[in-house]
N, C-alpha and C positions, 0 to 999 in steps of 0.2 A: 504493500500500500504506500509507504515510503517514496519508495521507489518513485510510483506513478504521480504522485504526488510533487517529487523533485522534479520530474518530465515533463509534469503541466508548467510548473514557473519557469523553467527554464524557454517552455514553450513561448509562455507571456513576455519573460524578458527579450527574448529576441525580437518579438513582434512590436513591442516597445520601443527595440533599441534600431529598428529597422522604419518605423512610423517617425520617430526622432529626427534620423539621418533624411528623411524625403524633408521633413520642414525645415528645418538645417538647409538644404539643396534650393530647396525651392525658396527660401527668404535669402540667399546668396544670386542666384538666379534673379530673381527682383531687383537687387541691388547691382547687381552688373549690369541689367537691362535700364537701370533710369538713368546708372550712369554714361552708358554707351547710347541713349536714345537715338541717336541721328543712323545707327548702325539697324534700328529695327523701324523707321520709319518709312512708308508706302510711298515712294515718288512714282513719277511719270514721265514726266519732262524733261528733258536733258539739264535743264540753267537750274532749276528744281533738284537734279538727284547731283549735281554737282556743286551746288551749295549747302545741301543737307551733310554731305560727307565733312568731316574733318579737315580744317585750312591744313596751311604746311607751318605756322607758327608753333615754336612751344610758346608754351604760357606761364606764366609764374602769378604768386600773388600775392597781396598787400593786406591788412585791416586796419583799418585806425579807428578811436574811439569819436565817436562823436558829440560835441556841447549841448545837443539837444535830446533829452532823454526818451524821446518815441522815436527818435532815430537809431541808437544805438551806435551803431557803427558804421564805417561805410568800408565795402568789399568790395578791393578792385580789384580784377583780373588783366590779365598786359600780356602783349608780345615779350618773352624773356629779350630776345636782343635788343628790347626797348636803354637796357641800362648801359649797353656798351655803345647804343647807337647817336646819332646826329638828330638823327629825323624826327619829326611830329606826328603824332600818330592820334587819327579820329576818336569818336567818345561815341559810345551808346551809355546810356542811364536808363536802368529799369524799374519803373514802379510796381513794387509785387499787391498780389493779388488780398483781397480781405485774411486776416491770420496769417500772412505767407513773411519771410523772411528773406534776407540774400541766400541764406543755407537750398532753402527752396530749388531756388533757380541757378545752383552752381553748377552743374553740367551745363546748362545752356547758355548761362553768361562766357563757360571755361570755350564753348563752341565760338563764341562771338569773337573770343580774344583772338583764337588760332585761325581767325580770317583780317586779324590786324588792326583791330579793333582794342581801344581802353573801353573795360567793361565796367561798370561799376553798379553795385545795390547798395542797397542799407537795411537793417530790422524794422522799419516801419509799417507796423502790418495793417494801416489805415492811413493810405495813400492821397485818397482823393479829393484832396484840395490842391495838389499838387506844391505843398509847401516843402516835402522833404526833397521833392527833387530839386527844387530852388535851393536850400542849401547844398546840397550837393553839389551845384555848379558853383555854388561859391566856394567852398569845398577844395574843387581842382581849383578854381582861381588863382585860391592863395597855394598852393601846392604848384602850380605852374612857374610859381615865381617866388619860392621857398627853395633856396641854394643849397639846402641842406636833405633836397629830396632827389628822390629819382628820376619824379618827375619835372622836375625844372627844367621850362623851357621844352618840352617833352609833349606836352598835350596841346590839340591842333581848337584851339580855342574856337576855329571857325569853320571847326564841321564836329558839332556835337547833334546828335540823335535821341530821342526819346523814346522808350517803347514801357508798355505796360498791360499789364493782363488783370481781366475781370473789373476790380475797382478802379486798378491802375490803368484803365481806360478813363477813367474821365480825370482822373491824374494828370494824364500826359494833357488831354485837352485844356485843364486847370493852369498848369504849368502856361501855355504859352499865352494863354488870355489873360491871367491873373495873376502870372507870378513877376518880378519885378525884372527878371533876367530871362523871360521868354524870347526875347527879341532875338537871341543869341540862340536859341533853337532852327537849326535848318531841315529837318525831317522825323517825320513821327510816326509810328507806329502801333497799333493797339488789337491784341486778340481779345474777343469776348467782352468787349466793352459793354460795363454795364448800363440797360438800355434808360431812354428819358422815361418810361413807364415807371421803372423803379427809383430812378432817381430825384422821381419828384413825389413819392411817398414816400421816400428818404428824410429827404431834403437835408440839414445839416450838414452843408457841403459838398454831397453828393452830385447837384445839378449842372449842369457845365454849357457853355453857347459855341457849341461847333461852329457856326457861321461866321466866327471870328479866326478862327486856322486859317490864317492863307498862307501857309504851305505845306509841304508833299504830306501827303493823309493816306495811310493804306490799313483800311480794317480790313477785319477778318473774322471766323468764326467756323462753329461747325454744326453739322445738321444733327448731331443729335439732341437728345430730349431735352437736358438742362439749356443748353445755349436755343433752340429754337423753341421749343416747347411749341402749342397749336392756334396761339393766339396770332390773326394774321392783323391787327392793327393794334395802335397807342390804347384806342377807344375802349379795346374790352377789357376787361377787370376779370384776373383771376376769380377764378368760381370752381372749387373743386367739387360741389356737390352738382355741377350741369359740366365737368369734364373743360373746363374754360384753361388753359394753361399759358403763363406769360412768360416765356423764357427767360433767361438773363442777356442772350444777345440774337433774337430771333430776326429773320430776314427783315422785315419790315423795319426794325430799327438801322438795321445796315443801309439800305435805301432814304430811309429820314435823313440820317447823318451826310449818308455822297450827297442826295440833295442841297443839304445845307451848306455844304462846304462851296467858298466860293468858285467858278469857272476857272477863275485865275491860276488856281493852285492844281497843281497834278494832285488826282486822286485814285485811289483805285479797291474798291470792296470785292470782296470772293469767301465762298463758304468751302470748306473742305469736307464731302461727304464721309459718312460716318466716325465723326471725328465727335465728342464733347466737348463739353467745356474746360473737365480740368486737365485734357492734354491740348487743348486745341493751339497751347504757347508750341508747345513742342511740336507738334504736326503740320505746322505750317513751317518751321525756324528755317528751312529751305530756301524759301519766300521773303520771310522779313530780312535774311541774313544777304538775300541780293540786291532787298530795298536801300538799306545802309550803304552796301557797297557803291550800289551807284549813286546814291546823292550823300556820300559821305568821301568816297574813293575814286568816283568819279570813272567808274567801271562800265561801262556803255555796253556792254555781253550782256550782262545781271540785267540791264535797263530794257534790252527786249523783250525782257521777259512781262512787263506793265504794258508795253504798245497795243495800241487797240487793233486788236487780231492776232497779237502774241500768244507764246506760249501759255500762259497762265488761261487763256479765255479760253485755248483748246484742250488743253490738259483736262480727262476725262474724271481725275478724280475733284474735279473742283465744279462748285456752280454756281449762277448767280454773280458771274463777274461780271465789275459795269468797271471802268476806265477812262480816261479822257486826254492819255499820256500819248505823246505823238513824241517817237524818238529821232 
């Protein structure tokens, strides 16, 4: 009886020790999948699966504390050759999403850098007024011309880019209308921006006047549930007991916004099918990573990709692109 009894635990132990080892596996697996994301991302299009891939930059990185205590800190990621080098080198800023962190978005920011880009975030997990990214440019300012940094003289003061996901969509919008050093913003970017339906049941800085961006505007989003949800206008009001849902960034919002935006400014919206909300930053970075290039680096390949009848319009995993970009 003994016996049979030592054979059953031993049975149990292994089936334990073998149930262990797949979570083990599989929470390793996770973690090399969000840090590799651009290696399991669905492209299409050639300017698309060649900017999802990894630059040829290594990267290194910085922290510094920040004066302002809902900022925390600010996380920059850089071209290593930045500190042996001459040159200046462009700026993305990203405003993370409600709850999000720089920790967050450090694969994608470490993607941005290894395309030659300064990348920077900060722990502000309540983005959108767009104040934290205005110190943040103040931030590099004083750092541009701090002799005793790396980046002194180092940062291309005159091609900084905005990007921001979910809240950090009206962030970035916040930033250039309202923040004191917007003017000094030459392109923007925003996935899943949260739409004016919620932002004026918000209110408390949530609301933002797109019609003021005059310049380069490329949202984005994705058709599934949370970002599109079934509400097809402003007008109808979530109603869960009649099935009524308001996305966080559903087509119709996307379409208000290119509206809004003035003729002037390059614009350009596109939905990435079956994409959500909380990867839709990542499932586009393809896309926003050639938006930068070319109105940051001045990349004219990456810019075909916006021309009206470009790649982006034909590219089958995308839809709902509207453009007005003549290259």
């Amino acid at each position: 009886m003994k016996k049979i009894v030592m054979a059953f635990l031993i049975i149990i132990l292994i089936i334990i020790a073998v149930i262990a080892a797949g979570v083990v596996a599989f929470i390793l697996f996770a973690q090399h999948r969000e840090a590799n994301y651009y290696n399991y991302t669905e492209v299409a299009g050639e300017i698309e699966q060649t900017y999802t891939a990894l630059g040829n930059k290594e990267v290194s990185y910085q922290e510094y504390d920040a004066d302002v205590e809902a900022i925390g800190k600010y996380a920059v990621w850089y071209p290593s050759e930045l500190e042996t080098s001459d040159n200046k080198y462009p700026v993305v800023i990203f405003a993370n999403g409600t709850g999000s962190t720089s920790s967050t978005y450090k694969p994608f920011l470490t993607h941005l850098s290894s395309w030659g880009f300064i990348s920077v975030g900060n722990d502000d997990e309540n983005t959108r007024t767009g104040a934290s990214l205005e110190e943040t440019i103040k931030f590099l300012i004083a750092e541009n011309e701090n002799k005793e940094s790396i980046f002194y003289h180092k940062i291309d003061l005159d091609n900084i880019g905005i990007a921001g996901h979910s809240q950090g969509g009206p962030a970035v919008f916040n930033m250039v209308v309202n923040q004191e050093h917007g003017y000094m913003v030459k392109a923007v970017y925003a996935a899943s921006a949260t739409s004016s339906y919620h932002t004026m049941l918000m209110a408390d800085g949530w609301e933002y006047d797109i019609s003021k961006v005059n310049i380069p505007t490329f949202l984005t989003a994705g058709t599934g549930s949370w970002d599109s949800g079934n509400a097809t206008s402003k007008e109808q009001v979530t109603d869960d007991a009649n099935g009524v849902v308001q996305g966080i960034c559903p087509l119709w919002s996307l379409q208000e916004n290119y509206n809004l935006l003035p003729e002037t400014a390059d614009k350009v919206i596109a939905r990435k099918k079956d994409v959500d909300h909380g990867d839709s930053y990542k499932q586009i970075d393809g896309y926003m990573t050639a938006w930068f290039m070319y109105h940051l680096q001045g990349d004219t390949e990456a810019g075909e990709a916006f021309a009206v009848g470009g790649e982006l319009s034909k590219n089958s995993l995308y839809q709902d692109v509207l453009t007005n970009i003549k290259i």
